[in-house]
C-alpha positions as CSV (number, residue, x, y, z in Angstrom):
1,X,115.0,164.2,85.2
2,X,116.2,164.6,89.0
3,X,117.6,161.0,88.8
4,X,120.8,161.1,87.3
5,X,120.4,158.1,84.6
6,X,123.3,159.8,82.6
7,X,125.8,158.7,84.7
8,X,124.0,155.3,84.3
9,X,123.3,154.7,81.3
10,X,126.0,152.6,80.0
11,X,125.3,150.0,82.8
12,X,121.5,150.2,82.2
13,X,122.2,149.5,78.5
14,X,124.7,146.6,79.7
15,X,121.6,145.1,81.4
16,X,119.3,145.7,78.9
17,X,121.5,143.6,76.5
18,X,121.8,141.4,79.1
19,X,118.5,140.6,80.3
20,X,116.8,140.5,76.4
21,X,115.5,144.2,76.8
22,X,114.1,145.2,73.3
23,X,113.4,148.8,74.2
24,X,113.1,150.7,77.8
25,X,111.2,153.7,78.9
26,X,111.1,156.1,82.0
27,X,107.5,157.2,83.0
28,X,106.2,159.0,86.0
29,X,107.1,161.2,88.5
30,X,111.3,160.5,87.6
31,X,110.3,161.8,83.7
32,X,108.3,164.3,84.8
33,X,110.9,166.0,86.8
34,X,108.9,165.9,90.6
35,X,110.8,162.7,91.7
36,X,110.4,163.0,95.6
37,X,114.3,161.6,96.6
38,X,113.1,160.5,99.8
39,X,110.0,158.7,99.2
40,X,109.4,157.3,95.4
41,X,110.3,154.4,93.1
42,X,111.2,154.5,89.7
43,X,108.8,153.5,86.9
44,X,110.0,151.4,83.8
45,X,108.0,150.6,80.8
46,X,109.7,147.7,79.1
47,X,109.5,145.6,76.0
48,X,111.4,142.5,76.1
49,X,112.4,140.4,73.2
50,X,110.7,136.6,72.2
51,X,111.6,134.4,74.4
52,X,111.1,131.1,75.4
53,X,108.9,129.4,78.8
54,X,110.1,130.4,81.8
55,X,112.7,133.2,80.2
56,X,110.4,136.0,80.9
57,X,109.8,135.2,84.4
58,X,113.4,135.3,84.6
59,X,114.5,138.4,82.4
60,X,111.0,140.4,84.1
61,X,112.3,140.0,87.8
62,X,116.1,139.6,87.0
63,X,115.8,143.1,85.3
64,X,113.7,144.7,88.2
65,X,116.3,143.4,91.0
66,X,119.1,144.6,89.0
67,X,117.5,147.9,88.0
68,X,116.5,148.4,92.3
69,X,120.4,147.5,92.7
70,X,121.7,150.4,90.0
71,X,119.7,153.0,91.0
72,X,119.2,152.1,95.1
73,X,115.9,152.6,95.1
74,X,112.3,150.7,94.4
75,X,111.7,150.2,90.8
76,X,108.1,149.7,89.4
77,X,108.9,147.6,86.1
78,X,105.8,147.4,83.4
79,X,105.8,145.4,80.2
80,X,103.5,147.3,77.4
81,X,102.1,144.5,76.6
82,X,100.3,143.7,79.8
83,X,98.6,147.4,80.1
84,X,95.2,146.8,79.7
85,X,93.5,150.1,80.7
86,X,93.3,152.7,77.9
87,X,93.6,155.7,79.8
88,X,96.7,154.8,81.7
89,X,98.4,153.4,78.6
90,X,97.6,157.4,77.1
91,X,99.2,158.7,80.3
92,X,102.4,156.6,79.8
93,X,102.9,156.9,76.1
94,X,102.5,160.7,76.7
95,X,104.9,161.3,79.3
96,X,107.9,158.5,78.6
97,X,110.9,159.6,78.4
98,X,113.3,156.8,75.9
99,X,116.2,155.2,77.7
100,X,117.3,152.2,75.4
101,X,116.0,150.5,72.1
102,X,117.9,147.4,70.7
């Protein structure tokens, strides 16, 4: 990973916990080592716990802002569930990399 998460990664797990994060993934360029500093975002595969209306909204965007804010750069934040297209869910399963898991 050529984003340091390491040094990180107590404050990402303080957000998880904060924002109902069941479980947390990196994906993409970041996990695959090829991260281009100057040019791409970060991609998150998230699972969130239940929660009730309206929570989600909040914890989903909540969680990106504060993940774009920790890292200072553009986060693209997936839930799991919402994955639809077979092939891409194989290409994200195969190259996450686990971060947290409640």
């Amino acid at each position: 990973m050529i984003v340091d998460i390491s040094s990180r990664l107590e404050r990402l797990q303080e957000l998880c916990w904060r924002f109902h994060v069941r479980r947390l993934d990196l994906f993409g360029s970041a996990a695959r080592g090829d991260l281009d500093l100057a040019r791409s975002d970060l991609d998150f595969l998230v699972e969130f716990e239940p929660m009730g209306p309206g929570g989600y909204a909040d914890a989903f965007f909540g969680f990106k802002e504060s993940l774009e804010q920790l890292f200072a750069r553009p986060v693209d934040l997936i839930a799991g569930a919402a994955i639809r297209n077979p092939y891409f869910r194989e290409s994200v399963e195969s190259a996450k990399v686990p971060l947290y898991a409640a």
